[in-house]
VORO-168717 format. One record per residue (C-alpha): residue number from 0; residue in three letters; chain; x, y, z. Coordinates in steps of 0.05 Angstrom, whole numbers. Layout:
<atoms>
lumkol	sekol	doba	x	y	z
NUM	ALA	A	X	Y	Z $
...
</atoms>
This chain:
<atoms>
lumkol	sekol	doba	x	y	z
0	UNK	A	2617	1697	2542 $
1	UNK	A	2581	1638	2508 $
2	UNK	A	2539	1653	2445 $
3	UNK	A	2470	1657	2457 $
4	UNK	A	2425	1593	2449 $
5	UNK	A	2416	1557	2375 $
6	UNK	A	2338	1587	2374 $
7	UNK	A	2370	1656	2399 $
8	UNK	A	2422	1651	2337 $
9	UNK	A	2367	1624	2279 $
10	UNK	A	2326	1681	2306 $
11	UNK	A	2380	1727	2298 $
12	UNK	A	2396	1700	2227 $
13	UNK	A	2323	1700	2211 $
14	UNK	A	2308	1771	2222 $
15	UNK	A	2380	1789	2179 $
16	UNK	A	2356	1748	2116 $
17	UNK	A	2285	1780	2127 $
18	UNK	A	2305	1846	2076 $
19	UNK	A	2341	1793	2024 $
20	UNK	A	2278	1755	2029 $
21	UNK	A	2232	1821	2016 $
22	UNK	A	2280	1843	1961 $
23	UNK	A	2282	1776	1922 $
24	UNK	A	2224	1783	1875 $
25	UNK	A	2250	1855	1860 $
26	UNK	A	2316	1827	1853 $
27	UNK	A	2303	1768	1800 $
28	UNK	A	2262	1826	1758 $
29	UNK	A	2324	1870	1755 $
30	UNK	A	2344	1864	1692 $
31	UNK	A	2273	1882	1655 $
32	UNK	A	2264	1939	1710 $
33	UNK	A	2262	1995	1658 $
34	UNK	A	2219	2038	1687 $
35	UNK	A	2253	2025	1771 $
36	UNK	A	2233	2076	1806 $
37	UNK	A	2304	2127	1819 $
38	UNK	A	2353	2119	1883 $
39	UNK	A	2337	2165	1934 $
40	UNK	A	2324	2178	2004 $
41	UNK	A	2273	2129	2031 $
42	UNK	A	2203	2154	2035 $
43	UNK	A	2196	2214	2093 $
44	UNK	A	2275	2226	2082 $
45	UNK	A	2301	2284	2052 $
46	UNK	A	2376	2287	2038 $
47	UNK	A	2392	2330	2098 $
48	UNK	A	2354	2281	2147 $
49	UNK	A	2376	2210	2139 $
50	UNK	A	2366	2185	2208 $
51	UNK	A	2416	2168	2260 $
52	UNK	A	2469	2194	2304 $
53	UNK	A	2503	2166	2256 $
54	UNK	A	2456	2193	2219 $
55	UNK	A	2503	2232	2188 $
56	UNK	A	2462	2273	2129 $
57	UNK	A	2489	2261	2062 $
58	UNK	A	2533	2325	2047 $
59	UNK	A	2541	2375	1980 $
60	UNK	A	2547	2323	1935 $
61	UNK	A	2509	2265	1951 $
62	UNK	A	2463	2286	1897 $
63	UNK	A	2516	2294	1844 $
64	UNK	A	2546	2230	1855 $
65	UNK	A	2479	2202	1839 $
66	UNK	A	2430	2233	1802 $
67	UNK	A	2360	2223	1832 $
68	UNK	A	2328	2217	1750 $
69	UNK	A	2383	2160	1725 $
70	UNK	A	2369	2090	1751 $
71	UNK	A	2427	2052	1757 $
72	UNK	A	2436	1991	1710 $
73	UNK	A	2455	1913	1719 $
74	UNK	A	2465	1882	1780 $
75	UNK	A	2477	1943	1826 $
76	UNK	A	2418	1969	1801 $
77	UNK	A	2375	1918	1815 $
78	UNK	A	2400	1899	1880 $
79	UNK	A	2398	1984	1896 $
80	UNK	A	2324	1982	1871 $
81	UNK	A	2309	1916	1922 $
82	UNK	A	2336	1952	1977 $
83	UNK	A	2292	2009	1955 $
84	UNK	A	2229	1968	1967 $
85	UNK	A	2252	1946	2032 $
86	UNK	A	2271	2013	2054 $
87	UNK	A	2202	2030	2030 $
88	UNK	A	2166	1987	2074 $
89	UNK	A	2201	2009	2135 $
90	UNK	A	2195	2073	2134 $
91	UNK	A	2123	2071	2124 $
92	UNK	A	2128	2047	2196 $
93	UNK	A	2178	2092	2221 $
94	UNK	A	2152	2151	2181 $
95	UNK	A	2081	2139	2191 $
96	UNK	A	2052	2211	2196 $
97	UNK	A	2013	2218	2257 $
98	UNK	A	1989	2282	2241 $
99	UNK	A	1956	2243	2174 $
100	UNK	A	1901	2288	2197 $
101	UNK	A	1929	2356	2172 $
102	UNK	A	1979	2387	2116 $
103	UNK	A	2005	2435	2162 $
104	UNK	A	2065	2393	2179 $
105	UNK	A	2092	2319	2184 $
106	UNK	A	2113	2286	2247 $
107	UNK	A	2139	2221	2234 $
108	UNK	A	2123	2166	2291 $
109	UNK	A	2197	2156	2300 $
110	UNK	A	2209	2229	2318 $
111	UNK	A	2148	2228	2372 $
112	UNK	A	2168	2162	2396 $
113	UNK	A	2237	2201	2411 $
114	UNK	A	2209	2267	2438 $
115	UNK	A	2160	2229	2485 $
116	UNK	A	2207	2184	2520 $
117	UNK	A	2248	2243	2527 $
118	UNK	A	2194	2282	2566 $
119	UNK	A	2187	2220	2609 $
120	UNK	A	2255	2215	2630 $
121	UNK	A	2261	2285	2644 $
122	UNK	A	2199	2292	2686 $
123	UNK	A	2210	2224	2719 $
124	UNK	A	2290	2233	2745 $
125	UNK	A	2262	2309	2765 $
126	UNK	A	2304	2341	2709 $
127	UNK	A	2368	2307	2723 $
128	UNK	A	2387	2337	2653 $
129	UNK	A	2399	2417	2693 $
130	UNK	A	2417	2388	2767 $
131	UNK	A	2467	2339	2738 $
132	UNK	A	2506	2385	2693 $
133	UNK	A	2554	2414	2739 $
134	UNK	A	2569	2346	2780 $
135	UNK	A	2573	2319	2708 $
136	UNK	A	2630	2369	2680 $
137	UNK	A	2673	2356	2752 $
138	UNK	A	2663	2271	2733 $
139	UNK	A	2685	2284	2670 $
140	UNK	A	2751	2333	2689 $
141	UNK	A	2772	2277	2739 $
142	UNK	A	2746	2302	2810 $
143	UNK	A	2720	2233	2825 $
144	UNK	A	2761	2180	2791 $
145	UNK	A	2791	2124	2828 $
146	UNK	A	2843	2090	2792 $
147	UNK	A	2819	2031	2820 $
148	UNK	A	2753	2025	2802 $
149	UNK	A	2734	1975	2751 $
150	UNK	A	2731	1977	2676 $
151	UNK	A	2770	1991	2612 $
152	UNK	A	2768	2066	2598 $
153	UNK	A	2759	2139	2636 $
154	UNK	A	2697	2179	2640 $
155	UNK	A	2723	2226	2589 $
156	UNK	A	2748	2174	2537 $
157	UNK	A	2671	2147	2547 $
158	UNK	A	2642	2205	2529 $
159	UNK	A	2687	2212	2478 $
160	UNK	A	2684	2153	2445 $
161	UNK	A	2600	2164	2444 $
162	UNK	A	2602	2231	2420 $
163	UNK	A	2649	2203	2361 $
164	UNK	A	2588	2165	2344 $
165	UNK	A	2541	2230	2343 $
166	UNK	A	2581	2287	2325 $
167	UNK	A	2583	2282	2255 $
168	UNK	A	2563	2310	2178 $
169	UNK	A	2489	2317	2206 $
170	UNK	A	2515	2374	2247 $
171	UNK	A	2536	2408	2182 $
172	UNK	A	2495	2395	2131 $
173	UNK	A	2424	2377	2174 $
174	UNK	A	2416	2444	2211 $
175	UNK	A	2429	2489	2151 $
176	UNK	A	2369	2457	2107 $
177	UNK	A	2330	2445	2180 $
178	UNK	A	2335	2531	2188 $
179	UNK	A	2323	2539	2108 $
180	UNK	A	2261	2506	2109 $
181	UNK	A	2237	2519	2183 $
182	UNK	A	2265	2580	2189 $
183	UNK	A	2305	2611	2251 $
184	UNK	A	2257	2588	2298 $
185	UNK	A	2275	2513	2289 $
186	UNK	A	2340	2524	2314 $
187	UNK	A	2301	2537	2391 $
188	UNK	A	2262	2470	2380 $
189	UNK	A	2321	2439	2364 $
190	UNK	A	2360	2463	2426 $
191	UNK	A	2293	2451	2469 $
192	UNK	A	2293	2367	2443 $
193	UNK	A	2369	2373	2458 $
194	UNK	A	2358	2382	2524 $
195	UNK	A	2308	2347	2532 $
196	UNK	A	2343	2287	2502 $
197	UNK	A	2406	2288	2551 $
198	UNK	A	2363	2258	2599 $
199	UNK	A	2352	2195	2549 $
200	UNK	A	2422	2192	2545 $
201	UNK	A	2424	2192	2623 $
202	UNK	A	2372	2130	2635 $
203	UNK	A	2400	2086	2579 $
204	UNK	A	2480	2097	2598 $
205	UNK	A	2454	2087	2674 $
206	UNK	A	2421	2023	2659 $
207	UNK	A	2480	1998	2608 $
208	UNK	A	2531	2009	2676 $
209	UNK	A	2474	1972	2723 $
210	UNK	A	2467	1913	2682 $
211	UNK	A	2546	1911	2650 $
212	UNK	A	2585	1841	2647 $
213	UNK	A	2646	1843	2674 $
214	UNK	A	2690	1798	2635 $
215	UNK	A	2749	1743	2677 $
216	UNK	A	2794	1780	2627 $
217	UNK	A	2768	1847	2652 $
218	UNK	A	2726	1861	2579 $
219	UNK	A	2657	1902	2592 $
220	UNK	A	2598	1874	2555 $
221	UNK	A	2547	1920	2562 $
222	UNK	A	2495	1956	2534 $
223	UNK	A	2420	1954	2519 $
224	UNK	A	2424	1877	2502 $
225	UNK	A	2451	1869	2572 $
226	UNK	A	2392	1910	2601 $
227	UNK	A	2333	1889	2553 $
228	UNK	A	2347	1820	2565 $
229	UNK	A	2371	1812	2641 $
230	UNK	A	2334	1877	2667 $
231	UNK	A	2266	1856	2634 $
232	UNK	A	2281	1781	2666 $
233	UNK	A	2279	1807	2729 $
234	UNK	A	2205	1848	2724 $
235	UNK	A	2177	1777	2702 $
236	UNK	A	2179	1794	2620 $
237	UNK	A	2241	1742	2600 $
238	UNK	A	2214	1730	2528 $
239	UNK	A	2198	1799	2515 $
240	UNK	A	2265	1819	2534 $
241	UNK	A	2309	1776	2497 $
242	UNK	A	2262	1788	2439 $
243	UNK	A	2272	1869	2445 $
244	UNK	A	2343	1847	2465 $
245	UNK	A	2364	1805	2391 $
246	UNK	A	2316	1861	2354 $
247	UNK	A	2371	1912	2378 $
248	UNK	A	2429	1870	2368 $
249	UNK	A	2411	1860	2298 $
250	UNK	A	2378	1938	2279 $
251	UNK	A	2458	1961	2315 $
252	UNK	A	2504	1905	2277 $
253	UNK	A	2460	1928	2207 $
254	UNK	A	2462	2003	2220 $
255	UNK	A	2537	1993	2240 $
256	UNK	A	2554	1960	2171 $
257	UNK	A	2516	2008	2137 $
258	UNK	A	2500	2079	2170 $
259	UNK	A	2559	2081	2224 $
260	UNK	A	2606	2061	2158 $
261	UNK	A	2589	2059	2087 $
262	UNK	A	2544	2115	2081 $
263	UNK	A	2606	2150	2126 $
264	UNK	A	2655	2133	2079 $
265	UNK	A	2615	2144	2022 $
266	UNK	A	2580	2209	2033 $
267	UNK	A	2648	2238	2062 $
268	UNK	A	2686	2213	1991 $
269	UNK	A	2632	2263	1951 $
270	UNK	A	2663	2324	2008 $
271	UNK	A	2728	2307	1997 $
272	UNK	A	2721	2309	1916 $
273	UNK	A	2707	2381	1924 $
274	UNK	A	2782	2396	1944 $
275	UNK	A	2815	2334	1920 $
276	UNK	A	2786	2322	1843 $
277	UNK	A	2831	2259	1832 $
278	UNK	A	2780	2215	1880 $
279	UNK	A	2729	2228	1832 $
280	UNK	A	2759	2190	1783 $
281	UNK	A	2799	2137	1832 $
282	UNK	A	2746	2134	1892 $
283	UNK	A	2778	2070	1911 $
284	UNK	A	2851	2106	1937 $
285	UNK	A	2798	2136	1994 $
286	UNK	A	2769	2076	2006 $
287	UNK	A	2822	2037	2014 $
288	UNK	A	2862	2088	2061 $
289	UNK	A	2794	2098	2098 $
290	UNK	A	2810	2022	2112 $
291	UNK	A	2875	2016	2129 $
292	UNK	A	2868	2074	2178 $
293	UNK	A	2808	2046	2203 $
294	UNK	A	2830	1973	2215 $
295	UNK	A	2888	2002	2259 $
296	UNK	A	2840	2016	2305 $
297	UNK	A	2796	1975	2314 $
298	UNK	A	2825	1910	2319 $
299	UNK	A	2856	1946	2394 $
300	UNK	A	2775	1942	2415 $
301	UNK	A	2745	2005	2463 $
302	UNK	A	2818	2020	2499 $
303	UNK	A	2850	2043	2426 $
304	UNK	A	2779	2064	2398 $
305	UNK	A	2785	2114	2464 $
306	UNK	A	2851	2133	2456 $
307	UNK	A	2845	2154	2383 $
308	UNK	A	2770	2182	2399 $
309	UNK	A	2795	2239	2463 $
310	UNK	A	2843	2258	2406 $
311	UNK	A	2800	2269	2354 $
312	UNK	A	2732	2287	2379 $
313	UNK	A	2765	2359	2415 $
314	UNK	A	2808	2371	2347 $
315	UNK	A	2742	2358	2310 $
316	UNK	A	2694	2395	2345 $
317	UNK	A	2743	2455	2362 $
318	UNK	A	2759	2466	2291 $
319	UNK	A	2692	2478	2269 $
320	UNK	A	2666	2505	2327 $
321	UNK	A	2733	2563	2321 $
322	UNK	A	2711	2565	2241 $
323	UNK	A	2642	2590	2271 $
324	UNK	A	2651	2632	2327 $
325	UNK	A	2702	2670	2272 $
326	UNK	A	2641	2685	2226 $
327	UNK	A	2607	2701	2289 $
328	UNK	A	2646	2763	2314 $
329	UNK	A	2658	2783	2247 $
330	UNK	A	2586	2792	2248 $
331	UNK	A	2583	2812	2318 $
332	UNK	A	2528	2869	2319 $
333	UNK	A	2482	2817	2276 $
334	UNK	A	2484	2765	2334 $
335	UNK	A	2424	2800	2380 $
336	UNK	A	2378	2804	2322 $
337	UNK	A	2388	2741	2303 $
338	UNK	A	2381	2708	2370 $
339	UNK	A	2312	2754	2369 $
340	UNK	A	2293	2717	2308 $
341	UNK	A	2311	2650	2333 $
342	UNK	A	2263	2661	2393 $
343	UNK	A	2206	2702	2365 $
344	UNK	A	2194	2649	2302 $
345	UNK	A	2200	2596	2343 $
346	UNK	A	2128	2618	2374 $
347	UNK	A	2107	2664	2304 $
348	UNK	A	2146	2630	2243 $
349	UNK	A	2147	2685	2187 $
350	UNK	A	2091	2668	2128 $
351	UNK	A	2117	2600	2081 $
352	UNK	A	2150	2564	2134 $
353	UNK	A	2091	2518	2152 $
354	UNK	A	2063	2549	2214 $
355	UNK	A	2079	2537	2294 $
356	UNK	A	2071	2466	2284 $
357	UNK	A	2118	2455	2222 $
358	UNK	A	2172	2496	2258 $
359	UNK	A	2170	2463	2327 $
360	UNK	A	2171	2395	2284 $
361	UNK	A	2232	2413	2241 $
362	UNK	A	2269	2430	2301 $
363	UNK	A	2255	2368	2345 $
364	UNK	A	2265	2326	2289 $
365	UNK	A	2340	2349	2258 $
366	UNK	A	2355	2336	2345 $
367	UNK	A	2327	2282	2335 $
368	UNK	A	2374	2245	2281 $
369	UNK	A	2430	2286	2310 $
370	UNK	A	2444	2261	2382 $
371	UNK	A	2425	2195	2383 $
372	UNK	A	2388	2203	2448 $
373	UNK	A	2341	2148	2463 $
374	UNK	A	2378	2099	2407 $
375	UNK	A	2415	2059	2460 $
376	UNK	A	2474	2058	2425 $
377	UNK	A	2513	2103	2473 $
378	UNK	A	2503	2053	2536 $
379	UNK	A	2558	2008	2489 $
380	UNK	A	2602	2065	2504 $
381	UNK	A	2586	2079	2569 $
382	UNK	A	2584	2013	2594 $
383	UNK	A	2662	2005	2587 $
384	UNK	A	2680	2067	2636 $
385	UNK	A	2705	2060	2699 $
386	UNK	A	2660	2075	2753 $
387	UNK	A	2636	2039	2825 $
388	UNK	A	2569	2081	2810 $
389	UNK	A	2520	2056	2749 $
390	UNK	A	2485	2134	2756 $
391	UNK	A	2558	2164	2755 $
392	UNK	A	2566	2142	2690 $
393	UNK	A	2492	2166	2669 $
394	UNK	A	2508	2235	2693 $
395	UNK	A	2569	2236	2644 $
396	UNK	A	2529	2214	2577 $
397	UNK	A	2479	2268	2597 $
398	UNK	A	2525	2314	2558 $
399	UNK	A	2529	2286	2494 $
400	UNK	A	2463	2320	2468 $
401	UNK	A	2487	2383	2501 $
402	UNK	A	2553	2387	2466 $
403	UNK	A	2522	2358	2403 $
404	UNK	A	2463	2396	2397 $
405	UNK	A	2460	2454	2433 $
406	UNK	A	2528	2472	2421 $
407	UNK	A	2553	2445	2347 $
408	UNK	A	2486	2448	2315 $
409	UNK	A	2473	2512	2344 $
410	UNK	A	2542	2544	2312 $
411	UNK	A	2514	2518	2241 $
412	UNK	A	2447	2545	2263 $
413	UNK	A	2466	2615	2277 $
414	UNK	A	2517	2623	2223 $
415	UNK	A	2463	2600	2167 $
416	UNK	A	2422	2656	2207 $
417	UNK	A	2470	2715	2221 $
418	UNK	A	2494	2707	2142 $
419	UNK	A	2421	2701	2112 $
420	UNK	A	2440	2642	2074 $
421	UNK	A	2373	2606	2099 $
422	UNK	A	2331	2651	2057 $
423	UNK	A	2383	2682	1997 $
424	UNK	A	2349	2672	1936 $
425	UNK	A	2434	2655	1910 $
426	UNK	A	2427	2589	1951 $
427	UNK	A	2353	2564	1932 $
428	UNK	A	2372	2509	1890 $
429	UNK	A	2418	2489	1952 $
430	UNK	A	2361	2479	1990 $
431	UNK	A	2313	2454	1951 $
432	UNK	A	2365	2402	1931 $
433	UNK	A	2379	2389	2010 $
434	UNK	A	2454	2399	1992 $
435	UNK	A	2466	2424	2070 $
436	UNK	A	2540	2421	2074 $
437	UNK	A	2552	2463	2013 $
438	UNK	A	2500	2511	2035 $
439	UNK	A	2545	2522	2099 $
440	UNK	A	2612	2519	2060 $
441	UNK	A	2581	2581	2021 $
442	UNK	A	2554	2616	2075 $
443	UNK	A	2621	2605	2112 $
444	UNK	A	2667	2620	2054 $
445	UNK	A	2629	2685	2045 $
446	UNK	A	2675	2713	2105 $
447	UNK	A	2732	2649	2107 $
448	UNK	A	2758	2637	2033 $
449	UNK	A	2797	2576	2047 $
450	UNK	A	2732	2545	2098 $
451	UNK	A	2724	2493	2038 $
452	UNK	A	2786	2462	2055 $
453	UNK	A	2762	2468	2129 $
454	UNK	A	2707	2428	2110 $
455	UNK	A	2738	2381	2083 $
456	UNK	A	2774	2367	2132 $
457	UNK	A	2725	2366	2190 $
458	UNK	A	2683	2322	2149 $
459	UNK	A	2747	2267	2144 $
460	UNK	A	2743	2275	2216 $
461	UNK	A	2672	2269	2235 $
462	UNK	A	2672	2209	2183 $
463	UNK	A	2728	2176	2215 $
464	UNK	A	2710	2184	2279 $
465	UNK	A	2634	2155	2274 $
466	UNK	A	2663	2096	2242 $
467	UNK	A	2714	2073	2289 $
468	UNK	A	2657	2082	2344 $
469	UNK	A	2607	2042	2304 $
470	UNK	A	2657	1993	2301 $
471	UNK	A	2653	1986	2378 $
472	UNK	A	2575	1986	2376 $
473	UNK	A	2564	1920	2326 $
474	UNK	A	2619	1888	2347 $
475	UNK	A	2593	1878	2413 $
476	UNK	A	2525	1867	2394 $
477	UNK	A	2557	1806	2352 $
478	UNK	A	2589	1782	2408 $
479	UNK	A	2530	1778	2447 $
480	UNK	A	2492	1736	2394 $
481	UNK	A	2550	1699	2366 $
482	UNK	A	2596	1694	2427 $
483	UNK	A	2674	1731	2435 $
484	UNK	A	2713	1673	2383 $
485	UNK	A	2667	1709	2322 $
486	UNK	A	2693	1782	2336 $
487	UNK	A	2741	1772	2281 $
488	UNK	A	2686	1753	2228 $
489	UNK	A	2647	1818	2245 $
490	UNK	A	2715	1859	2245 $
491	UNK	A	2730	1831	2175 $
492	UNK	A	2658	1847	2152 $
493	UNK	A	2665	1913	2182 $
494	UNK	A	2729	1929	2138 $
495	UNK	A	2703	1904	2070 $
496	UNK	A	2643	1949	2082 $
497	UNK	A	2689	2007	2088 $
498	UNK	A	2720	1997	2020 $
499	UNK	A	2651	1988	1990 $
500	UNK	A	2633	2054	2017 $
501	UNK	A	2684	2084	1968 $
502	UNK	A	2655	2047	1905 $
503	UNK	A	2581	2039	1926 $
504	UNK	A	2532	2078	1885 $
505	UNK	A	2463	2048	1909 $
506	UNK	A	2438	2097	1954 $
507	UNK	A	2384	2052	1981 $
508	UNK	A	2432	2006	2001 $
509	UNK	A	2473	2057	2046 $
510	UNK	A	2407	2085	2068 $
511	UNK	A	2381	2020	2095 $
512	UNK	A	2437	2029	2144 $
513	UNK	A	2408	2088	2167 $
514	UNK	A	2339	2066	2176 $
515	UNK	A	2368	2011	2218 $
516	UNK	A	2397	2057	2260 $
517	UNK	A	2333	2098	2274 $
518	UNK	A	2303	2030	2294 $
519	UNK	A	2346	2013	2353 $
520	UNK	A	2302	2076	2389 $
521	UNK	A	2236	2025	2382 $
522	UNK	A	2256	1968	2426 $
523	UNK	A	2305	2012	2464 $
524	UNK	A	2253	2069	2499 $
525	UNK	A	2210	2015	2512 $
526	UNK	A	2260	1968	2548 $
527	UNK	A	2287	2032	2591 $
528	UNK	A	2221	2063	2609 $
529	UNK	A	2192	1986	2638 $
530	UNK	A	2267	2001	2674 $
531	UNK	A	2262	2072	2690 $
532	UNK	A	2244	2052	2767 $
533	UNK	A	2313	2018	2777 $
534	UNK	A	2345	2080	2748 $
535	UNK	A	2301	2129	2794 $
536	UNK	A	2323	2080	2850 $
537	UNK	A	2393	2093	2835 $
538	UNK	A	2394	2165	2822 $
539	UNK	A	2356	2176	2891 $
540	UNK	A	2415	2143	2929 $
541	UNK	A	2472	2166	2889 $
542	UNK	A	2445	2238	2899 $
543	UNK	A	2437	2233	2973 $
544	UNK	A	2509	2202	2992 $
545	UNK	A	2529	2260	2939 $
546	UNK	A	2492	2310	2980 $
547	UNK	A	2524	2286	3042 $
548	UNK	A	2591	2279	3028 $
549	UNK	A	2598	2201	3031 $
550	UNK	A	2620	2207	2950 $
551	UNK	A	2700	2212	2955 $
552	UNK	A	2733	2272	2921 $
553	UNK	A	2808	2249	2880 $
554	UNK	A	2821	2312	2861 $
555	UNK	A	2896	2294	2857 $
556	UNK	A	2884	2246	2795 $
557	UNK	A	2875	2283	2729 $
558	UNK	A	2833	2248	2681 $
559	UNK	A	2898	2223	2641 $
560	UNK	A	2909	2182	2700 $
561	UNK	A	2840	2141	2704 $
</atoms>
């Protein structure tokens, strides 16, 4: 593939030096900044909820490794207090409060943007997110792979490689503050958005199949670039596309330096300390292993990234899903009431947890940052599997929220429940310090002693894993802009940014990451629902050969074999 044009590249570059531009004055004032205002979360973030499926919520220690009352001095801290100002001013856009007109509760634009395009889908494909799910699980398991077909990776390593992405420290630490300050009945909003949301995941993965490039060296190139810019061509909107199409690019190679690495690396390094004290005072040993590990993998592209991702996604998600379910039949005659409370507070949240509204909000909005549903960045993923059928594919992604929400975050959720953790007066400081994962860790290690080291471990993983799939996501978003020969430059980027993860203190700087992350939902729901005809189109036709037998069975080939 060529790079784009010389006005599509200056574009591209503009809109990257447009925070260093914004940051400058507070930059060149660093030094006499006595007074800078603290690092934190950006304005509407709280520790738990930094944005992103990669969105990965800062775990136990985030705070301890830097304290929200000392600023940080020289040039780190001025450049950390820039990025501060920028993160500021985008989140007053992202986080604009459009209930303004009450205290009740906030709703952030971002999260309704989400929720809204995931009512449309699901009312528009005639909720493909229920009728799908069984067709979906026999995809997945094999029943209708043809070695033949074209592309670089099964159904199952697709999905696995995206839920890499998603399934991640959020799933830990998120839902335990998201239940302590909404209560049990945030954990039913959350699973109602998570459903809701696989049918995002369905139109966007659909669409990054229909409008894929099929490389002469048989490389995919797809993704919402692919269908932003060719899909809005074709409905007679070519500027607007390729303008959504380079705003992507750019919000998924920023949010891929930064949330889908750095913050990974950096927020898992404050876990790990917990069990392994010597990183505390050599954080660098982490980063640089984090590296090495990391750089094995990625330079091998989607093929290695899925080969290392169906490893480590089931080993991930089975050990702390097993770590749960243990807590849950030790507490086995607790699990009805709690389910009760889940469901009656979801409709009549007990007095201090900010009414109906706040609860139904806390709920949507920790699915939200968790699944990545409506983000676009899955349809990279996706794009790559092998498939004849664009809405095969789409079928397959619809999952993702399912396994991610409704089943991981809804472990954390009823654990933090069934053990009372969410409202022990023990763990108070816990929450009001949004330190999630160590709010779980206790709760857990009430019943598991050694569920620290668990922990630990899992969060490695979920780390790991997110990175190597972010890798996939900018890389290919900087080859569409810069062209295939400049994959190296982004993989090298990629690599340092790892190893500043380990030594980065500026939390505004990691957090920008985020935000940019939680930005790729802006141009992408509004690219897919102009396109939702073309995936309505599809699903209609792929559901009546289905129906009627046309669709081949290969039930001989196990998904190994794809």
């Amino acid at each position: 593939m060529k790079p784009r044009s010389a006005v599509l590249r200056w574009m591209a570059i503009a809109m990257l030096a447009t925070p260093l531009c914004t940051a400058a004055p507070v930059l060149a004032q660093a030094p006499a900044a006595e007074s800078a205002q603290p690092a934190g979360p950006a304005p509407g973030l709280d520790a738990a909820q930094a944005p992103g499926g990669a969105e990965q919520a800062p775990v136990a220690t985030s705070e301890e490794a830097q304290p929200a009352e000392e600023a940080q001095p020289g040039l780190m801290g001025g450049i950390d207090r820039a990025m501060g100002t920028v993160n500021q001013l985008i989140s007053a856009v992202f986080f604009f409060d459009v209930l303004f007109f009450t205290d009740a509760a906030v709703l952030p634009l971002v999260v309704l943007w989400l929720v809204l395009g995931a009512i449309f889908f699901t009312v528009k494909m005639n909720f493909i997110n229920f009728r799908g799910f069984g067709h979906a699980i026999q995809v997945v398991r094999g029943k209708y792979s043809d070695p033949t077909d074209v592309g670089e990776v099964s159904h199952f390593q697709a999905l696995s490689a995206a839920l890499s992405a998603t399934v991640g420290l959020g799933n830990i630490a998120g839902v335990a503050i998201a239940v302590s300050v909404g209560g049990p009945g945030a954990t039913f909003w959350m699973i109602i958005a998570g459903l809701l949301g696989m049918s995002s995941k369905f139109a966007e993965c659909t669409l990054g199949q229909q409008y894929r490039e099929v490389r002469p060296d048989g490389r995919i190139m797809g993704g919402a670039m692919e269908y932003l810019s060719k899909g809005l061509k074709e409905k007679g909107w070519p500027r607007l596309g390729m303008f959504l199409a380079v705003m992507f690019s750019i919000l998924c190679i920023g949010g891929s330096l930064g949330g889908g690495n750095s913050f990974q690396v950096n927020q898992s390094l404050n876990a790990m300390q917990e069990t392994l004290p010597f990183l505390a005072e050599q954080p660098w040993i982490y980063g640089l292993f984090m590296t090495v590990i990391t750089g094995i993998v990625i330079v091998g592209g989607i093929k290695r990234i899925a080969n290392v991702a169906e490893k480590i996604v089931p080993l991930m998600c089975g050990v702390y899903v097993l770590a749960a379910l243990a807590i849950l039949l030790m507490n086995f005659s607790a699990i009805p009431g709690a389910i009760g409370a889940i469901v009656s507070q979801a409709f009549t949240p007990a007095a201090g947890y900010g009414g109906f509204i706040g609860v139904l909000v806390t709920g949507f909005r920790r699915a939200a940052f968790s699944n990545e549903a409506g983000a676009g960045s899955a349809a990279i993923a996706h794009s790559a599997a092998k498939t004849p059928y664009p809405v095969r594919e789409g079928i397959v992604a619809l999952l993702e929220p399912f396994i991610d929400t409704v089943v991981v975050c809804t472990m954390t959720a009823l654990v933090i429940v069934i053990t009372g953790a969410y409202n022990n007066p023990e763990y108070a400081d816990l929450v009001s310090q949004s330190k999630g994962a160590a709010l779980t860790s206790r709760a857990m290690g009430e019943y598991i002693s050694f569920f620290p080291y668990v922990l630990s471990f899992a969060v490695f993983l979920f780390a790991y894993s997110t990175m190597i799939s972010w890798s996939y996501y900018g890389e290919r978003c900087w080859a569409w802009l810069f062209g295939d020969g400049s994959t190296r430059i982004y993989q090298g980027l990629f690599l340092l940014f790892v190893f500043l993860g380990s030594i980065i203190t500026s939390v505004n700087v990691l957090e920008f990451g985020d935000l940019m992350i939680l930005g790729m939902a802006f141009p992408n729901i509004l690219g897919v629902v102009m396109l939702s005809g073309n995936v309505k189109r599809e699903l209609t036709a792929y559901w009546a050969k289905l129906k009627s037998g046309e669709i081949r069975r290969y039930d001989a080939h196990a998904v190994a074999g794809d």
